[in-house]
VEXVEX-919038 format. One record per residue (C-alpha): residue in three letters; x, y, z. Coordinates in steps of 0.1 Angstrom, whole numbers, padded with zeros to 4 digits, always signed. Example, Ala and Ser with C-alpha at 12.3 -4.5 7.8 and 13.67 -1.06 7.14 Angstrom:
<atoms>
ALA+0123-0045+0078;SER+0137-0011+0071;
</atoms>
This chain:
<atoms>
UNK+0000+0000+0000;UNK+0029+0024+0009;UNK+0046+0021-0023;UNK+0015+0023-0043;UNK+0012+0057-0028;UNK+0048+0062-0034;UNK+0041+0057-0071;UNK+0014+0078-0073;UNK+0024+0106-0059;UNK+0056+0100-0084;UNK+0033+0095-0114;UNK+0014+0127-0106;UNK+0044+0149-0098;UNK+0056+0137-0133;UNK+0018+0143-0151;UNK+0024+0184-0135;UNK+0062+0187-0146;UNK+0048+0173-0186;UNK+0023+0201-0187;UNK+0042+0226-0174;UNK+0071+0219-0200;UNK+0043+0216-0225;UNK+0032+0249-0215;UNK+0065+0273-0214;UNK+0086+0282-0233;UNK+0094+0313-0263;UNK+0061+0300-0274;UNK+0033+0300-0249;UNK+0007+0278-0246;UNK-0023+0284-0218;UNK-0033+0254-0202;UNK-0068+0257-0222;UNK-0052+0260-0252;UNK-0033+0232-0247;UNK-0066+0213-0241;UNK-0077+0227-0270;UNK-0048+0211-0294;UNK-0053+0181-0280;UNK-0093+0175-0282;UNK-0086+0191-0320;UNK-0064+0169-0327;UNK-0082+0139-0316;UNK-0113+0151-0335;UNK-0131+0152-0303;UNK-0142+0195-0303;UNK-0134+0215-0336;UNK-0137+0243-0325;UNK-0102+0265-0322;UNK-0087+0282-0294;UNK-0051+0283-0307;UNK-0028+0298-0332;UNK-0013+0274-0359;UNK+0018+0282-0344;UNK+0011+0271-0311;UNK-0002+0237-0326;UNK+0030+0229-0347;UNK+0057+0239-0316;UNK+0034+0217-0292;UNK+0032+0185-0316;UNK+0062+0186-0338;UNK+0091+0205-0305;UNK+0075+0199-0274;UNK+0057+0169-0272;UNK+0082+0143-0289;UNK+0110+0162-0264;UNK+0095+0161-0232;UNK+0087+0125-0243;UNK+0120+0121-0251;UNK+0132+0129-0218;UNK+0111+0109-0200;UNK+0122+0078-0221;UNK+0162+0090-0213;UNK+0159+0102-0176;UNK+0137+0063-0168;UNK+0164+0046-0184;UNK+0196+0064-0172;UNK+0178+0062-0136;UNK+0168+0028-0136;UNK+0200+0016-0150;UNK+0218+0036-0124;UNK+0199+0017-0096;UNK+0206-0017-0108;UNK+0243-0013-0112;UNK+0243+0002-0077;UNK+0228-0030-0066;UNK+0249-0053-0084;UNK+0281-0036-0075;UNK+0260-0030-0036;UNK+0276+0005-0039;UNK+0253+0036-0035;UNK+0280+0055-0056;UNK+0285+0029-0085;UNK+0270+0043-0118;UNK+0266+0030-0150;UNK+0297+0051-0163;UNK+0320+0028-0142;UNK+0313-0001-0166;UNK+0325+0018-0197;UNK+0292+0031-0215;UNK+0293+0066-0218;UNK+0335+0065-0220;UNK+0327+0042-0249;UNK+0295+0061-0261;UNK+0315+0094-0264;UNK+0348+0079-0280;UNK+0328+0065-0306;UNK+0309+0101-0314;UNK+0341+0117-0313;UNK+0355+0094-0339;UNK+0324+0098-0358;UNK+0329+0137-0358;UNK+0370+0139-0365;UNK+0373+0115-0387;UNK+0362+0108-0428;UNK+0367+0075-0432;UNK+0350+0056-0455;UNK+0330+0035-0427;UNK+0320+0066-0411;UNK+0311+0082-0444;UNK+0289+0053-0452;UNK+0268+0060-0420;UNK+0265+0093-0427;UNK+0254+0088-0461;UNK+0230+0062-0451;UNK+0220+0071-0419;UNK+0219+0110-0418;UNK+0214+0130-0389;UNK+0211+0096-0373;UNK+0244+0085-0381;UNK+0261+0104-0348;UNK+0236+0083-0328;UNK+0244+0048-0341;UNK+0273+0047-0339;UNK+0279+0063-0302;UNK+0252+0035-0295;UNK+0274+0007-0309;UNK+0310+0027-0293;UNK+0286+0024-0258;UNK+0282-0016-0263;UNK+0314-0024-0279;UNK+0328-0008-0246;UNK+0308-0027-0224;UNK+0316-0061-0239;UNK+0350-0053-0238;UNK+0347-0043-0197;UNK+0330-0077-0192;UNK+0349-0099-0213;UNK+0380-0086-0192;UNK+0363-0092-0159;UNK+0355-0130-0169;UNK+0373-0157-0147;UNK+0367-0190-0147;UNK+0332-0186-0169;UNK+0320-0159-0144;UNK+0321-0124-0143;UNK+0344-0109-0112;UNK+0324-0079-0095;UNK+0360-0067-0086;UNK+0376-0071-0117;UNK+0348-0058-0140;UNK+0349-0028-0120;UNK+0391-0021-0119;UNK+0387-0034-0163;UNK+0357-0007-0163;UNK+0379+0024-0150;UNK+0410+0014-0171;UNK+0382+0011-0204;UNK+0373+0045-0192;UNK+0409+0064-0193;UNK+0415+0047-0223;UNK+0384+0058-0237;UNK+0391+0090-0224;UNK+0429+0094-0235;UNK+0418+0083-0272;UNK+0387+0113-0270;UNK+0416+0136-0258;UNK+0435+0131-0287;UNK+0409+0134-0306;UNK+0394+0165-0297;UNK+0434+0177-0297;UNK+0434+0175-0333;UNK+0398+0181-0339;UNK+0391+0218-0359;UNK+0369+0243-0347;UNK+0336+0231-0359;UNK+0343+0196-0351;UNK+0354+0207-0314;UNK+0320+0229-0316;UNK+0304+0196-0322;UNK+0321+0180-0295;UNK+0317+0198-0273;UNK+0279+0205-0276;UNK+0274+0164-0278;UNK+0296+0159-0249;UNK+0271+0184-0224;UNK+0237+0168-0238;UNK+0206+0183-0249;UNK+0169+0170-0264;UNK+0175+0197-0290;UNK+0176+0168-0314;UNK+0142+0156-0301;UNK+0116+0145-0329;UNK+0092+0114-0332;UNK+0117+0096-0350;UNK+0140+0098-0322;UNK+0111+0095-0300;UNK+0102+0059-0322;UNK+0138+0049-0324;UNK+0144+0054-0287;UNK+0111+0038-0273;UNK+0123+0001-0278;UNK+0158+0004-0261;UNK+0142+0028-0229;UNK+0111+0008-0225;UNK+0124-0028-0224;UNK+0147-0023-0199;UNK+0124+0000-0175;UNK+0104-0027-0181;UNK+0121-0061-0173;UNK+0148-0051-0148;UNK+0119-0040-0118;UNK+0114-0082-0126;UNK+0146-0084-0109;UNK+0146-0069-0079;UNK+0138-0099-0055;UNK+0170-0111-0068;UNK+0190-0079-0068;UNK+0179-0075-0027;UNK+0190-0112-0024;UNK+0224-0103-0037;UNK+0230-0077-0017;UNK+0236-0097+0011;UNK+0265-0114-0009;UNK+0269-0138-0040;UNK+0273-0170-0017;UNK+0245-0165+0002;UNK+0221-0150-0033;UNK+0240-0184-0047;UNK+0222-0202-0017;UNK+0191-0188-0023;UNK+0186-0206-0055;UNK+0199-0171-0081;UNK+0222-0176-0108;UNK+0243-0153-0104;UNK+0261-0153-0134;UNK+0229-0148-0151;UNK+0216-0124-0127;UNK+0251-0103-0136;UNK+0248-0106-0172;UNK+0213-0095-0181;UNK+0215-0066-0158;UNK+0249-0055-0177;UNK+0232-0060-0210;UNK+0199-0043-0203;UNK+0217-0012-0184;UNK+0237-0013-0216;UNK+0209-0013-0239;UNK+0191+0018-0219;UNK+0219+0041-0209;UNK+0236+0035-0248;UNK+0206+0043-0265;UNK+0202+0077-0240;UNK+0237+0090-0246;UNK+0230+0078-0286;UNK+0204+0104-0290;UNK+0207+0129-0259;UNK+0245+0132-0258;UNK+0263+0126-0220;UNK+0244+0134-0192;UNK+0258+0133-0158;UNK+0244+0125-0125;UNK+0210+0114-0129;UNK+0216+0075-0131;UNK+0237+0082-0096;UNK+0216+0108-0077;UNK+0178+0099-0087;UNK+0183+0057-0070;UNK+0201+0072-0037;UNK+0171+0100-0033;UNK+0149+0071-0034;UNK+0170+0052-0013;UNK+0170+0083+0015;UNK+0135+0094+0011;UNK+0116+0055+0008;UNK+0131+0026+0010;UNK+0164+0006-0001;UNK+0142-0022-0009;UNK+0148-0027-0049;UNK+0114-0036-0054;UNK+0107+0001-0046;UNK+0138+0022-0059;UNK+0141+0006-0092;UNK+0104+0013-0103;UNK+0107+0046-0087;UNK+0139+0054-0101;UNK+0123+0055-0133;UNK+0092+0080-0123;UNK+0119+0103-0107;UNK+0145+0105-0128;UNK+0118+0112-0156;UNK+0108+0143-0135;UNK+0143+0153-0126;UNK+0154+0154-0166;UNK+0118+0171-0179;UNK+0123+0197-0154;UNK+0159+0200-0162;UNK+0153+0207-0197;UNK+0121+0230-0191;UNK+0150+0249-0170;UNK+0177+0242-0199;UNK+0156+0262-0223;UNK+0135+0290-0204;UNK+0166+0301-0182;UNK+0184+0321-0211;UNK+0155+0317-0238;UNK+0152+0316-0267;UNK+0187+0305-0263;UNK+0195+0271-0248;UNK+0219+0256-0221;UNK+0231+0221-0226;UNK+0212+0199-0204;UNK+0243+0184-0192;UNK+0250+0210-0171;UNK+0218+0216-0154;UNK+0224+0180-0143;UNK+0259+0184-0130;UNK+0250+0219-0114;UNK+0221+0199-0093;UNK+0240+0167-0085;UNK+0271+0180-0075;UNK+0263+0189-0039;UNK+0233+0160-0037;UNK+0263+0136-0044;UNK+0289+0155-0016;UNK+0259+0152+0001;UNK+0257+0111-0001;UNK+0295+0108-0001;UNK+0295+0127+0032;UNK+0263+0103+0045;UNK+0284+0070+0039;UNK+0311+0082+0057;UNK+0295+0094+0086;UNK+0276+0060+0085;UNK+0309+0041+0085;UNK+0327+0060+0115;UNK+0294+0052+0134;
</atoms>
């Protein structure tokens, strides 16, 4: 009963943060006019309330972005809380195991460099292009990170997390270089991918993104009986009748699969896979049948209202996402860094 409230109180804070960004922006849209679209639309009143431009910003700008961001800010958040759990660290994110490193080294090399493989996915893919491949950089990376951490047929929590930083300053070293001898517009390009933004949003990213964000917000809640059990220790989740192997492979694939497919089309953005699990965790419940479900409403809320801020603040210009998000997690993560050591000198 407690966490069906919990949810609801979740689902409804998210419902007010949509309409809102629906609403403002450097073209504004009353709340009846909104209403108004939307029964037009769905040929259920024709009368008209609205301008033509209000119609077109709210179905073909705002709609398919704040949509996008609640597909990206459920996925990064709910793959956050699962890796937390399977490394049973409150300060593990899905960065450690080499995704973003890998998603951004990919994007880079896509930017900098013509050749012909590169060309053909521009040529073929268009404005997507960018996107693929950063998504196939982010599970390349990953594979890599847990083929090194195999020993003995199963994945080593220790070693996948030593492989995942050494993926990562490799990763990083290699994006260096790149952006070293990258020109102006391609550092520009960068630069601007590296901070994140829904700029890009549309209902073909919207489409594309769906699949890879839904399935695993979806199936990894399926998991959390399993993921409690583990945190008492492999041996004892072992005893408990969970393969653990298994158990560590599908969470690495599906976190994969959603937090890829979020830096493919929104570029990196920090903090929210780290920060939205451990607010749940502070605020609720550590009980992973909770904060992974959870995760996913809030982190939705905390990346829509991040982007309504992104693009009011300064409008019409725009801030990149990406920093909204570190600006706001910065202290929130002193914050949990200065809880667990309190709690361990208790």
């Amino acid at each position: 009963m407690k966490n069906s409230i919990i949810f609801m109180i979740l689902l409804v804070l998210l419902l007010a943060i949509a309409l809102l960004s629906l609403c403002l922006g450097a073209v504004e849209i009353s709340l009846s006019e909104l209403l108004s679209i939307i029964r037009h639309n769905l040929r259920l009143d024709q009368e008209i309330v609205f301008q033509a431009q209000q119609e077109a910003v709210f179905i073909n700008i705002r709609l398919p972005r704040v949509l996008l961001g609640i597909l990206v800010g459920s996925a990064l958040s709910v793959s956050g809380a699962v890796i937390q759990g399977l490394f049973r660290n409150p300060l593990a994110e899905p960065g450690l195991i080499g995704i973003s490193s890998g998603a951004m080294l990919s994007a880079a090399l896509m930017i900098v460099l013509e050749v012909p493989f590169f060309l053909f996915l521009k040529a073929y893919l268009g404005y997507y292009a960018l996107a693929f491949a950063a998504f196939i950089g982010a599970c390349l990376t990953t594979w890599l990170v847990y083929r090194l951490s195999m020993r003995n047929g199963k994945a080593d929590i220790s070693t996948l997390l030593l492989a995942g930083i050494a993926i990562n300053a490799l990763a990083g070293a290699f994006t260096g270089l790149l952006i070293y001898i990258a020109d102006d517009e391609q550092l520009r390009n960068i630069t601007f991918w590296s901070l994140g933004s829904l700029g890009g949003a549309s209902w073909t990213t919207v489409s594309t993104m769906a699949p890879f964000a839904v399935i695993p917000v979806v199936i990894l809640p399926l998991f959390a009986k399993s993921i409690n059990a583990l945190a008492l220790g492999e041996a004892q989740a072992m005893h408990m009748g969970i393969h653990v192997s298994a158990l560590k492979r599908v969470i690495i694939i599906l976190a994969t699969l959603g937090v890829g497919a979020s830096v493919a089309v929104a570029g990196l953005i920090s903090f929210v896979g780290l920060i939205v699990p451990h607010i749940i965790r502070i605020a609720f419940s550590s009980d992973h049948r909770l904060v992974i479900p959870a995760s996913a409403f809030l982190g939705a809320v905390v990346l829509v209202s991040s982007d309504l801020i992104a693009r009011t603040l300064v409008s019409p210009a725009e801030l990149p996402i990406g920093i909204l998000t570190a600006v706001i997690g910065t202290p929130i993560f002193i914050y949990i860094i200065m809880r667990e050591r309190r709690k361990r000198f208790i």
